[in-house]
C-alpha positions in Angstrom: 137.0 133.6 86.4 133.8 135.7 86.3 131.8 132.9 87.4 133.7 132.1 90.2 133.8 135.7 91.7 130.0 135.7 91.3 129.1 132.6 91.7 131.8 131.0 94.8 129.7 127.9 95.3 128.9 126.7 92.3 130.3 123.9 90.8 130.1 123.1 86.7 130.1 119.4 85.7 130.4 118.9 82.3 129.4 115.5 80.5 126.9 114.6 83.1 122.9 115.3 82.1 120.3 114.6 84.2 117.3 113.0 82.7 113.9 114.7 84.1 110.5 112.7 83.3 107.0 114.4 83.0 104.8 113.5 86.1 101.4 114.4 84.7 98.1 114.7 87.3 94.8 114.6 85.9 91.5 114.6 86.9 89.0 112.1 86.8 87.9 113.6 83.7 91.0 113.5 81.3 91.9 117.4 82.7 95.3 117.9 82.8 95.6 119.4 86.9 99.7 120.0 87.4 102.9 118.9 85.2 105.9 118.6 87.4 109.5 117.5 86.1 111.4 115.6 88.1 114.9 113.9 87.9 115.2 110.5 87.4 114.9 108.2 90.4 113.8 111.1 92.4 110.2 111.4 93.9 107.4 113.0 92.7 105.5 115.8 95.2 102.0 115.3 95.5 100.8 118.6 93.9 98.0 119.6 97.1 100.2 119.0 99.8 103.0 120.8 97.9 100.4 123.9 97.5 100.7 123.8 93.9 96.7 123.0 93.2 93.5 123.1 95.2 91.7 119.1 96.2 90.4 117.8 92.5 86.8 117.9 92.7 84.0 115.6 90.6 80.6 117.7 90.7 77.8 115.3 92.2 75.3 113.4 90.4 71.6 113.5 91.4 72.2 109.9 92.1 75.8 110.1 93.7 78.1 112.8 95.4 82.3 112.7 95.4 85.0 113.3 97.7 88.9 113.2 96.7 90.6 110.0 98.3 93.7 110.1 96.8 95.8 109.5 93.6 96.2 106.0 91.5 99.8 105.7 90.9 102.7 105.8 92.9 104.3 109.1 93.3 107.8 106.7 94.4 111.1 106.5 92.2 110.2 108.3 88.5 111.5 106.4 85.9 109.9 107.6 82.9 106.9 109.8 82.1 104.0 109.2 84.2 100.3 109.5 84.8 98.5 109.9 87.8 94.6 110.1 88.2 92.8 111.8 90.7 90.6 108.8 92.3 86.9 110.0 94.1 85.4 107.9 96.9 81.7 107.6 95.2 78.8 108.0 97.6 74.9 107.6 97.3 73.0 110.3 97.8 69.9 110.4 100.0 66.8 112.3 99.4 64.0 113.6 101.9 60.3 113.1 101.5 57.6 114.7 103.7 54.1 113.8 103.8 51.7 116.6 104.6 48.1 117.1 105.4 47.1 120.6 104.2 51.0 121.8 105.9 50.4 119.7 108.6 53.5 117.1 108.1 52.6 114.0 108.5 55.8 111.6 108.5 58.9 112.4 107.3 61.3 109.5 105.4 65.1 110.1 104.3 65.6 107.4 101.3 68.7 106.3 99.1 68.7 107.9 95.3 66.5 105.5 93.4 64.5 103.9 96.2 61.4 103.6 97.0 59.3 105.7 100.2 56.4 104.2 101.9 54.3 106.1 104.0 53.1 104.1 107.0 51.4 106.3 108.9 47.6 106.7 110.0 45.2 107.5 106.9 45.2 111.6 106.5 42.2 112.6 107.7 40.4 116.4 106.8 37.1 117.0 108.9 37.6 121.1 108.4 34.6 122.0 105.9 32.7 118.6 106.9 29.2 118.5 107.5 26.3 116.5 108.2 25.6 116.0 104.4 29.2 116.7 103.4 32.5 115.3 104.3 36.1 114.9 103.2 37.8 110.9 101.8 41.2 110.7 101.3 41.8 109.9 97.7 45.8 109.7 98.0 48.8 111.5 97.2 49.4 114.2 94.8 52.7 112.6 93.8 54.4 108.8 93.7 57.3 108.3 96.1 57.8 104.9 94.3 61.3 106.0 92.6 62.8 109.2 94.9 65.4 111.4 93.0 65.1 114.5 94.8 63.9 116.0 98.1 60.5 115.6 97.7 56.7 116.9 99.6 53.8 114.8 99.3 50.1 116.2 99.8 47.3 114.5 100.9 44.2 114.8 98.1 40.8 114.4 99.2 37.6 114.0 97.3 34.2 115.7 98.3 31.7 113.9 98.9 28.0 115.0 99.3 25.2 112.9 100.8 21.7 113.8 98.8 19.9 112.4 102.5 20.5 113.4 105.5 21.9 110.4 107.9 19.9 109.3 110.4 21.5 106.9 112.5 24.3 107.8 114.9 26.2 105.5 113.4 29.1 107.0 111.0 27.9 105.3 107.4 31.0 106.8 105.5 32.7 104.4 103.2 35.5 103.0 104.8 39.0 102.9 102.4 
């Protein structure tokens, strides 16, 4: 026949139908990432390794970042239609805060989404512009670093204070904080 002369190795079964199932990967989202058919009993191919899509991603969080680990269902002997879910290793992010000293840094923390940052250094100190009837407290910070949720710098704020006498002891009378 035709077929034969064009065709010499194939071979026509008639009868016999193969039933394929739908392997369906998704995202973590619901998004549908790759369909594949494959015949029944047979293996499914993961879709990355098989070049057919890029890694799933999972943009990041403030509070958390993702990385692909892997899918959720067994890729083994297809039976029927399947679903398989991209699956993300979840990881906390960590946030930097400087304290600084009019750009002088200070200390410098790294600190888990959410947490809190204590600065334990020495009390900022600002003697530039000081006088004998003038000087410089430290007041605080500009911001709190009680709940960190983003890379943060912290300036030290300092009050003026003016003396209306002039000191006369050697002694340093400024209030102590």
């Amino acid at each position: 026949t035709a077929y034969a002369a064009a065709w010499p190795g194939l071979t026509v079964t008639y009868g016999q139908f193969v039933t394929q199932h739908a392997v369906t990967f998704k995202n973590y989202d619901g998004t549908t990432l790759f369909v594949e058919h494959i015949d029944q009993g047979s293996n499914a191919y993961d879709p990355i390794q098989n070049g057919d899509i890029d890694t799933p991603t999972r943009p990041s969080t403030d509070e958390y970042s993702y990385a692909f680990r892997g899918w959720d269902g067994s890729l083994s002997t297809i039976s029927g239609p399947r679903t398989i879910t991209a699956l993300f290793t979840e990881t906390k992010r960590t946030y930097t805060v400087k304290w600084l000293c009019y750009g002088t840094e200070l200390a410098r923390k790294t600190v888990e989404y959410g947490a809190e940052a204590v600065y334990d250094g020495d009390k900022p100190t600002y003697t530039l512009e000081e006088s004998m009837l003038a000087y410089n407290l430290f007041k605080g910070w500009d911001q709190s670093t009680g709940r960190v949720t983003r890379n943060m710098s912290v300036n030290a704020v300092f009050e003026r204070a003016d003396m209306s006498q002039p000191i006369s002891s050697t002694e340093d009378t400024r209030p102590q904080m």
